[in-house]
VEXMI-526784 format. One line per 8 residues: number of its first residue (from 1); their letters; for each residue x, y, z of C-alpha. Coordinates in nm, 2 decimals. Example, Ala and Ser with C-alpha at 12.3 -4.5 7.8 and 13.67 -1.06 7.14 Angstrom:
2
1) AS) 1.23:-0.45:0.78 | 1.37:-0.11:0.71;
***
This chain:
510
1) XXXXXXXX) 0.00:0.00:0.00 | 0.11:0.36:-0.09 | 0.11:0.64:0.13 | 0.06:0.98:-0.01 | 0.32:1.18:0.20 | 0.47:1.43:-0.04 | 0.34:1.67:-0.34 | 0.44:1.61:-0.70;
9) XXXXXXXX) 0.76:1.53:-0.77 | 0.96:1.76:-0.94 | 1.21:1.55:-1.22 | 1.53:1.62:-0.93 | 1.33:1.47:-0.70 | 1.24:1.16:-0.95 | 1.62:1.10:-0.95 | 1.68:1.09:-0.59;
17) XXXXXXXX) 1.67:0.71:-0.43 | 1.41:0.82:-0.13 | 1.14:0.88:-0.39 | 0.76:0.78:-0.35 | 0.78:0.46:-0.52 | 1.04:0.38:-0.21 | 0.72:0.44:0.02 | 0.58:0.10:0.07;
25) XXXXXXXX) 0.40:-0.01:0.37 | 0.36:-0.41:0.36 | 0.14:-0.65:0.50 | 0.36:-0.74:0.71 | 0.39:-0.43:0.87 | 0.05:-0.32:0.85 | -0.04:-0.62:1.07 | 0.20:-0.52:1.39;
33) XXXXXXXX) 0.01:-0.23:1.34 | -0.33:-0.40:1.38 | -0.16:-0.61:1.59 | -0.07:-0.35:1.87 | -0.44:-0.18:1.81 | -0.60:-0.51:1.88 | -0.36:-0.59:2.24 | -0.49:-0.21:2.37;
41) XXXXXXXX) -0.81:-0.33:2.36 | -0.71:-0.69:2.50 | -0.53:-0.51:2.79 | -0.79:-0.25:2.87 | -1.04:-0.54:2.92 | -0.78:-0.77:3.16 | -0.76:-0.50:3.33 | -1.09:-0.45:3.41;
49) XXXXXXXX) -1.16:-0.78:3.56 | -0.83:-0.66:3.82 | -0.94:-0.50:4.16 | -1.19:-0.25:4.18 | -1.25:0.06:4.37 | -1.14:0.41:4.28 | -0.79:0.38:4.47 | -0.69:0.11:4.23;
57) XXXXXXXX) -0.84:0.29:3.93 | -0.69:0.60:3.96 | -0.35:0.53:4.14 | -0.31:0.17:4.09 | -0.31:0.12:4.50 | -0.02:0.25:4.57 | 0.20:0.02:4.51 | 0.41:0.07:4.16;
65) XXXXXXXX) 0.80:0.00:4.16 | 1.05:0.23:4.04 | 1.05:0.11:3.67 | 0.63:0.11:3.66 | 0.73:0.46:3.79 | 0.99:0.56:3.54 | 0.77:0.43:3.19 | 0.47:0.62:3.35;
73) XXXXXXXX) 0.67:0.95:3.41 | 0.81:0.87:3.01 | 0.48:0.77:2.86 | 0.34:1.05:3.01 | 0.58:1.38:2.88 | 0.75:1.16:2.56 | 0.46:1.13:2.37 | 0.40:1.15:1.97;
81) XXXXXXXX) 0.39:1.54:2.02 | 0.70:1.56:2.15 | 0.89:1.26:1.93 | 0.76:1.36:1.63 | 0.75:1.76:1.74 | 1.18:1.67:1.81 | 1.24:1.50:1.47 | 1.03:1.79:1.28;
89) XXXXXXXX) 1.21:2.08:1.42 | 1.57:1.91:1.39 | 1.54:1.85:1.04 | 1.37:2.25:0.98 | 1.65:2.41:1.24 | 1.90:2.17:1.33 | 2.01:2.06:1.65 | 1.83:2.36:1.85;
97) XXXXXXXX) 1.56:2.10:1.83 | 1.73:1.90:2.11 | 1.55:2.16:2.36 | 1.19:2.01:2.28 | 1.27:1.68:2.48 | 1.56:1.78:2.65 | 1.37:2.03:2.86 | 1.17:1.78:3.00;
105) XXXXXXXX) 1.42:1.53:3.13 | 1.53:1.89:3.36 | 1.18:1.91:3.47 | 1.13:1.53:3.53 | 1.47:1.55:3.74 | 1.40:1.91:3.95 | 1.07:1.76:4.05 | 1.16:1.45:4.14;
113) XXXXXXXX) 1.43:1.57:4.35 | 1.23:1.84:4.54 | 0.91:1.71:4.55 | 0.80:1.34:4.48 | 0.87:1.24:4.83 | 0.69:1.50:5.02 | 0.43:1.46:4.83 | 0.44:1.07:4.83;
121) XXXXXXXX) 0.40:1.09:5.22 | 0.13:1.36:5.25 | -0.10:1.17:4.97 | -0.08:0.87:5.19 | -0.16:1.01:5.52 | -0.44:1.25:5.38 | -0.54:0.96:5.13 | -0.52:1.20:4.81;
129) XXXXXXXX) -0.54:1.10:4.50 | -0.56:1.43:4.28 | -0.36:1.75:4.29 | -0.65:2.02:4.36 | -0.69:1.79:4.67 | -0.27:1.87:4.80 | -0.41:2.27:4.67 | -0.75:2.24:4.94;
137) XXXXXXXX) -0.55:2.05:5.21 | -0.29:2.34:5.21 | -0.51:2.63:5.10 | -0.87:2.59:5.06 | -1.15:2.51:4.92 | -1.21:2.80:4.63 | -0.85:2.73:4.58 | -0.89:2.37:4.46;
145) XXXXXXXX) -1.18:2.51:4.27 | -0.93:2.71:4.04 | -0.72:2.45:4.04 | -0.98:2.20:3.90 | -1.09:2.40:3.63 | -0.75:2.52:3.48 | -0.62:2.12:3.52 | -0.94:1.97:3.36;
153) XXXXXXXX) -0.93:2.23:3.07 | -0.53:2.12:3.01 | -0.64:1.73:3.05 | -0.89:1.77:2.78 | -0.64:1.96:2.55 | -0.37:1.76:2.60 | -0.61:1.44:2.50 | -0.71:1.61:2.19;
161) XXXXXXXX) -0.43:1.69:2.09 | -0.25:1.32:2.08 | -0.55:1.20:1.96 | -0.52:1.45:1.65 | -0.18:1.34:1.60 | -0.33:0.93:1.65 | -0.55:1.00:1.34 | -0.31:1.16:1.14;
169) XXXXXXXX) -0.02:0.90:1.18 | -0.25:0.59:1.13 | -0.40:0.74:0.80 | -0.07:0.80:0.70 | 0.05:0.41:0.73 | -0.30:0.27:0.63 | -0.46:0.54:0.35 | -0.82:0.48:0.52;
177) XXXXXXXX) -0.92:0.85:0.54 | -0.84:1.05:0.80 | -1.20:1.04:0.91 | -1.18:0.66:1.00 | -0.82:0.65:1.09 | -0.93:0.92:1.38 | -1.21:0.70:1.47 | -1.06:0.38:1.51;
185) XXXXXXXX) -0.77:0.58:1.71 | -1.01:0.77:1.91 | -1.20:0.52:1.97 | -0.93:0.23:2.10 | -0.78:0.47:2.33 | -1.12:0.61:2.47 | -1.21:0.21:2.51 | -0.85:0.06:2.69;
193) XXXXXXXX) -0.85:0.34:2.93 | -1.18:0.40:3.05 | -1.22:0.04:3.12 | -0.89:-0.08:3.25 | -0.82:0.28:3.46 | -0.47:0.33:3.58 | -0.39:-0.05:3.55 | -0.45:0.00:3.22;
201) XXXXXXXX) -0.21:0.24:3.19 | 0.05:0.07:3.35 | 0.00:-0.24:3.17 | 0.01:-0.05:2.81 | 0.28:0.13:2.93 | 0.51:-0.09:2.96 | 0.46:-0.20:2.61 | 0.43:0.13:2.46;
209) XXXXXXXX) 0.77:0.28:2.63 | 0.97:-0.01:2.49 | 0.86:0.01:2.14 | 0.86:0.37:2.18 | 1.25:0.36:2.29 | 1.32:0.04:2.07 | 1.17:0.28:1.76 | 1.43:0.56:1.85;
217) XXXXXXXX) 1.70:0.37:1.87 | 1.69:0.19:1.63 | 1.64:0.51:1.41 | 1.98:0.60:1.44 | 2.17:0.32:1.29 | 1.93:0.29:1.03 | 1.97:0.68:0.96 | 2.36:0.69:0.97;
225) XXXXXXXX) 2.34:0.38:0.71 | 2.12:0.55:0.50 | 2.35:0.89:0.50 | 2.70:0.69:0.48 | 2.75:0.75:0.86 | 2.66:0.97:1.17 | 2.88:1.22:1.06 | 2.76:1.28:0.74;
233) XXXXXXXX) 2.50:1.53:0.87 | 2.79:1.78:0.92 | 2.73:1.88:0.52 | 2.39:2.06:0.66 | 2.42:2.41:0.67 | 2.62:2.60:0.99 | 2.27:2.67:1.13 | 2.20:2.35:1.19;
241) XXXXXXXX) 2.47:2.34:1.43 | 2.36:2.63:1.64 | 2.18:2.56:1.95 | 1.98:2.90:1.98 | 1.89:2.92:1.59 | 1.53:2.88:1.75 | 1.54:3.16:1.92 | 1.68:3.25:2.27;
249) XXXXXXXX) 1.38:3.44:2.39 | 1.17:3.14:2.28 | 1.38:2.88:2.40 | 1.40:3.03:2.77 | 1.00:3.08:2.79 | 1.01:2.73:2.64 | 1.21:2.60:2.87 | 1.08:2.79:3.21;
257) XXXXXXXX) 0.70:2.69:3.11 | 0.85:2.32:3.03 | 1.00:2.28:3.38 | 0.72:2.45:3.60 | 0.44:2.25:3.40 | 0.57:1.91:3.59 | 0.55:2.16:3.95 | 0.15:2.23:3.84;
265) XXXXXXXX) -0.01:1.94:3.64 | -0.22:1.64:3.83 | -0.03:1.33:3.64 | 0.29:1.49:3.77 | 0.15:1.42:4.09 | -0.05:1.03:3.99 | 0.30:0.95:3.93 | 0.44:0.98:4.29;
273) XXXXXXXX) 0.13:0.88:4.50 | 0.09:0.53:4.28 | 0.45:0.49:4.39 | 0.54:0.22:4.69 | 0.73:0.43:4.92 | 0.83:0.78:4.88 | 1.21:0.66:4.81 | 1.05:0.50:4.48;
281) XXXXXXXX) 0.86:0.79:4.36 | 1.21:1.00:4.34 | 1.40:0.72:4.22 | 1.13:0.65:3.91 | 1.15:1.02:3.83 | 1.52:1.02:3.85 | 1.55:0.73:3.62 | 1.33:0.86:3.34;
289) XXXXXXXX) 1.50:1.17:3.38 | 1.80:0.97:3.27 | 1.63:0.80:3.00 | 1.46:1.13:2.82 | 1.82:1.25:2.75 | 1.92:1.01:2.55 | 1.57:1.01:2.38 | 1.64:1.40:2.28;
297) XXXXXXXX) 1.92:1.37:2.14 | 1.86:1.07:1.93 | 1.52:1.22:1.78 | 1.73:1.53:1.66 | 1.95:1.36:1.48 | 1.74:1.16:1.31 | 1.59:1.43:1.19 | 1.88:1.60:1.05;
305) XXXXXXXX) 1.94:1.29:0.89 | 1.61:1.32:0.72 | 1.71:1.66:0.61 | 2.02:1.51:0.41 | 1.80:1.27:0.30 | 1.49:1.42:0.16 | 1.56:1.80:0.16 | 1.26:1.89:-0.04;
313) XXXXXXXX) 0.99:1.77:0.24 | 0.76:2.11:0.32 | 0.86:2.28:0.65 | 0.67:2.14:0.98 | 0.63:1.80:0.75 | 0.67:1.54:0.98 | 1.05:1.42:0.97 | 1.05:1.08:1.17;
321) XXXXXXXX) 0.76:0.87:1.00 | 0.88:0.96:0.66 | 1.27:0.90:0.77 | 1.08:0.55:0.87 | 0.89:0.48:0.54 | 1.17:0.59:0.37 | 1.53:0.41:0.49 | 1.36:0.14:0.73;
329) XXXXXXXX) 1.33:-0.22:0.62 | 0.95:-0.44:0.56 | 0.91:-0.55:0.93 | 1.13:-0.29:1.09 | 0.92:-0.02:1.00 | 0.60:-0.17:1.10 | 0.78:-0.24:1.43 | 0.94:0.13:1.44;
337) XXXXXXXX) 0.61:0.29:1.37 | 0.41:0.11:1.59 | 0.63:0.23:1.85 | 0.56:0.59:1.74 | 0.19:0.52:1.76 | 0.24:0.42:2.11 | 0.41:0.73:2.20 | 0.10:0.91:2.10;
345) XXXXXXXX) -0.15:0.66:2.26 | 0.05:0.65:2.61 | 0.00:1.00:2.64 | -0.33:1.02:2.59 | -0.45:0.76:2.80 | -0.21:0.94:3.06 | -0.45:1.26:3.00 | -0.79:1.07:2.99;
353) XXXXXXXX) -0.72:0.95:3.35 | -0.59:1.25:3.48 | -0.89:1.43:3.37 | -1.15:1.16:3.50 | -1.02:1.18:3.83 | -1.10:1.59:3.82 | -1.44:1.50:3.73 | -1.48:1.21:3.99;
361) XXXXXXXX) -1.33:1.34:4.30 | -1.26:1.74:4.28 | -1.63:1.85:4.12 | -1.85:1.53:4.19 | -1.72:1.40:4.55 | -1.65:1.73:4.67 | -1.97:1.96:4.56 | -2.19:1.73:4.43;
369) XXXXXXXX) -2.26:1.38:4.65 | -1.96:1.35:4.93 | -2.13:1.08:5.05 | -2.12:0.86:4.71 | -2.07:0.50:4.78 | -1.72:0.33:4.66 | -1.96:0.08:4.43 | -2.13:0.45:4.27;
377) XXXXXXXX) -1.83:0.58:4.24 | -1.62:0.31:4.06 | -1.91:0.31:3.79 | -1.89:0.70:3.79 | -1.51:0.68:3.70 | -1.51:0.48:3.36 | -1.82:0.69:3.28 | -1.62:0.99:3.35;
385) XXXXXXXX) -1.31:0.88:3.16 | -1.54:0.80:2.84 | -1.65:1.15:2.90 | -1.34:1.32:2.85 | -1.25:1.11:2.57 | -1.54:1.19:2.42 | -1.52:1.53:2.48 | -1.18:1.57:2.36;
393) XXXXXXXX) -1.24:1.43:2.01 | -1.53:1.64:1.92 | -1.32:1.91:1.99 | -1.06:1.74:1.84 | -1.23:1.71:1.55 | -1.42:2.01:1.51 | -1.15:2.28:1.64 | -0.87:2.38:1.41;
401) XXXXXXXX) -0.68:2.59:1.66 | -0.63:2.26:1.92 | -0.22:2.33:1.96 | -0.33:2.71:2.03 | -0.56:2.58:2.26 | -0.33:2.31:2.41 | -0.08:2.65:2.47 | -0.31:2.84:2.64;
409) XXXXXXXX) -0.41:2.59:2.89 | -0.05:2.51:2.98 | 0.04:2.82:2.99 | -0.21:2.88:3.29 | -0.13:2.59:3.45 | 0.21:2.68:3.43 | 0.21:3.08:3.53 | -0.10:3.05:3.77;
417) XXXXXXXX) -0.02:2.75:4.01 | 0.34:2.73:4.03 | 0.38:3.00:4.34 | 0.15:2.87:4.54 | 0.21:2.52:4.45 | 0.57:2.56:4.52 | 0.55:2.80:4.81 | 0.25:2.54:4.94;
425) XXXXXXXX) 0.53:2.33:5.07 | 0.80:2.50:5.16 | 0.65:2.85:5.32 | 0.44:2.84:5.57 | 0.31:3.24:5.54 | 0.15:3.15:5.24 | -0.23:3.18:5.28 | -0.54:3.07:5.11;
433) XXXXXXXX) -0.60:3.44:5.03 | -0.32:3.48:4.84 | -0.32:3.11:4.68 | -0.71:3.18:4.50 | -0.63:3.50:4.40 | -0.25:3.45:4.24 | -0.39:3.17:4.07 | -0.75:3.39:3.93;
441) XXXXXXXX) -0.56:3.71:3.82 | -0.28:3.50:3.63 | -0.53:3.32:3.43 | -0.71:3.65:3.35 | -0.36:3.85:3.25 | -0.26:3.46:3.04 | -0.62:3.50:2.84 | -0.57:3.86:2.79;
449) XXXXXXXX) -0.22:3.93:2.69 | -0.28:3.60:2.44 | -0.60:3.77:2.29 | -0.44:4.09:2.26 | -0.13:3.92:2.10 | -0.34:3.72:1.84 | -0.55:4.01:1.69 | -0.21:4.20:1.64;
457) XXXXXXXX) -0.17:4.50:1.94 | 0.22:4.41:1.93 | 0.44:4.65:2.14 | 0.48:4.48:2.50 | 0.21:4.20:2.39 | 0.44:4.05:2.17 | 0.60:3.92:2.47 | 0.55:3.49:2.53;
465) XXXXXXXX) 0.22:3.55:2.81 | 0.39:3.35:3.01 | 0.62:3.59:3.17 | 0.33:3.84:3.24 | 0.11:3.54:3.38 | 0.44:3.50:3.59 | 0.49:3.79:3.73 | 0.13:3.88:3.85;
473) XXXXXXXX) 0.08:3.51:4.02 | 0.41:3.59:4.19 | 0.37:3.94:4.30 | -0.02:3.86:4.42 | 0.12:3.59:4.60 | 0.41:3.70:4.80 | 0.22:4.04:4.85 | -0.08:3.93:5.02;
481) XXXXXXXX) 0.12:3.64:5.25 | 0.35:3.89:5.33 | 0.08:4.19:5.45 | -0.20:3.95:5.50 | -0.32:3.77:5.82 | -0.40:3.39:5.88 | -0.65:3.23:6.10 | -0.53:3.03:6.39;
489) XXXXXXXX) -0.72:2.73:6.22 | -0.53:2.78:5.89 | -0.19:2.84:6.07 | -0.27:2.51:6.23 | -0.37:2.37:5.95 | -0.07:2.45:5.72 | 0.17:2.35:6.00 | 0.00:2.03:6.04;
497) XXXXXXXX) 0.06:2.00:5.60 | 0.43:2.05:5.61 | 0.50:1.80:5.90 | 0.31:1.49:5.70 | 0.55:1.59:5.41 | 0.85:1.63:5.67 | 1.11:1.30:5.70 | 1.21:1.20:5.99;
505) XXXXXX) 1.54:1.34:6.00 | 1.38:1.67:5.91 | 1.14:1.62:6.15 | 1.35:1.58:6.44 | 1.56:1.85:6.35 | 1.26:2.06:6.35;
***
């Protein structure tokens, strides 16, 4: 089966050897496609028949070793934006593309290092399971109300935007349409994880890191025979070989939004409480750290490679599949682009529990029905994560502007929760005033300064809204702890916070 990936061929591009007629998808590898499809499913629905109870759907009962750990942590940040995103942008700019991945394997490591056990031992004595509940327990509850909203809204982005990229790549490989290719996706993701839960996610997981790292991998070989040898990219232009050609002011807001999104999203904090002890949920982080690096570094070449290769690709044409369809061998390639697939699919099912729990526990549980039995509730949670599938591929699928969409969002999350996130745990003077209020006038001054950036003001609005959200979260923040007053309840109740995440040692010290 052909796949249509490039326009007309000009006659120089008839007389390179990585033409369209070297585009081939096979049988063969059109089944490990089906293949994988068809073991989602299985796994969703062995999953299903595992414990029961909301503990076990959502966190897996709190008992996940440090690998489980580390391929979560992966599955969850390496997706098929970010692979694929990698590859693109080294074969359009060069090896500037490195910061895309590399970025995260920073985050991945800060947070790991300051937070995952704290929050490890204050999940299990206050018996969290969601981040707005660590916001309420320290703050209050209007606080976690903010919270919800802003990490529901990013949830639901993020799952519409792998699932976009699902679609894409699977009508690529198969030629159904991207119609049906975005159905079947949609719709084997949606299935797997809204009946197996976290389980689910752990079991595919596993899978879908090790094809995704097998893929990349084997990449570079592959790519270096193809080009006469790793250093053969050194022909690309200088430019390719600078590591701010993307654009210092970018790559810092890039960066700085990169790192304190793993401070403020929920999954960041899944990943710790489903750990065994807190001494696991740093060690996992630390590990996939250690793995993304590699990862980073690996996807930029190979899209430089692809640049040598096939320099008459469009710009923001997607470098790694067609380096794939291109250089890789029948079976290899079915193998290698499965693995991509997975990348994509891992996140998403990441997202679609992440978001379910939101519903479930910080809008439903809290506001709605406290009392709901654990029997009600189980049910409620598979509803809820077919719900935010659902939702997610209409708007998916009827929203042009998702990746605009998928910026905003993480741009709140990122300039609005960080402060009182981080200061949550480490100063005590910081009060539920100032939490609900830093995290409400951010969002406002992130919605704003983007609106007045996209219909053209310019001047100071052509700055990345994510300093500006910055800044007024901050300055709120400090501000109002500093000059404001707390309750003796709340004093108590934030000392009381910061023991439970205390060790020992630190405790004794104290």
């Amino acid at each position: 089966m052909r796949c249509a990936l490039r326009p007309e061929r000009s006659a120089h591009q008839t007389q390179n050897k990585y033409t369209l007629e070297s585009v081939r998808m096979t049988t063969l590898d059109l089944s490990f496609i089906g293949i994988y499809l068809a073991a989602m499913l299985a796994i969703g629905l062995y999953a299903n028949r595992k414990d029961k109870g909301t503990e076990n759907y959502y966190v897996g009962g709190r008992k996940q070793n440090s690998v489980t750990i580390m391929c979560l942590w992966v599955s969850c940040w390496i997706g098929g934006a970010s692979v694929i995103g990698t590859s693109t942008k080294g074969y359009d700019m060069g090896i500037t593309a490195v910061w895309y991945v590399g970025m995260t394997a920073v985050g991945c490591l800060l947070f790991s290092l300051l937070l995952s056990e704290k929050i490890k031992r204050i999940g299990d004595k206050l018996q969290h399971i969601t981040y707005p509940e660590f916001i309420e327990s320290r703050y209050d509850g209007r606080a976690r109300l903010v919270a919800t909203v802003c990490t529901l809204l990013g949830m639901i982005g993020v799952t519409a935007s792998q699932l976009v990229a699902a679609g894409e790549i699977l009508n690529t490989l198969t030629n159904l349409g991207i119609g049906r290719s975005f159905l079947i996706a949609s719709a084997i993701l949606i299935a797997y994880t809204a009946l197996g839960g976290f389980m689910a996610v752990v079991y595919t997981d596993w899978v879908q890191v090790g094809l995704l790292v097998l893929g990349i991998l084997i990449g570079v070989p592959f790519a270096a025979k193809a080009t006469g040898g790793i250093g053969a990219v050194r022909a690309l232009p200088a430019s390719f070989f600078d590591l701010g050609a993307w654009g210092w002011p970018t790559i810092i807001a890039f960066a700085v939004s990169t790192v304190l999104s793993f401070f403020t999203t929920m999954d960041s904090y899944t990943r710790c409480i489903s750990a065994k002890t807190p001494a696991v949920a740093r060690r996992g982080g630390v590990l996939a750290a250690l793995l993304i690096i590699p990862l980073a570094f690996c996807s930029t070449y190979e899209g430089m490679a692809t640049r040598l290769l096939i320099p008459e690709l469009p710009e923001g044409t997607n470098a790694m599949t067609n380096l794939i369809l291109f250089t890789f061998p029948t079976g290899v390639k079915g193998i290698v682009i499965v693995g991509i697939l997975a990348a994509i699919m891992s996140s998403g099912d990441v997202a679609i529990i992440t978001g379910s729990a939101n519903m479930t526990r910080d809008i439903y549980q809290r506001y709605i029905k406290p009392d709901a039995s654990e029997r009600s509730m189980s049910r409620l949670s598979i509803a809820a994560s077919a719900a935010i599938g659902i939702i997610s591929a209409f708007i998916a699928w009827f929203m042009q502007d998702i990746l605009n969409i998928l910026f905003i969002t993480l741009t709140i999350l990122s300039a609005g929760l960080f402060f009182p996130t981080m200061m949550g745990f480490i100063w005590k003077r910081g009060n539920s005033h100032a939490a609900f209020y830093s995290i409400l006038f951010s969002t406002i001054t992130v919605i704003g300064w983007y609106i007045c950036k996209s219909i053209g003001l310019g001047g100071v609005f052509d700055i990345d809204c994510l300093w500006p959200g910055l800044l007024v979260s901050g300055a709120i923040y400090f501000l109002v702890s500093a000059f404001g007053k707390q309750s003796e309840e709340e004093t108590r109740r934030i000392e009381e916070f910061l023991s439970i995440g205390k060790t020992q040692k630190e405790s004794t010290e104290a």
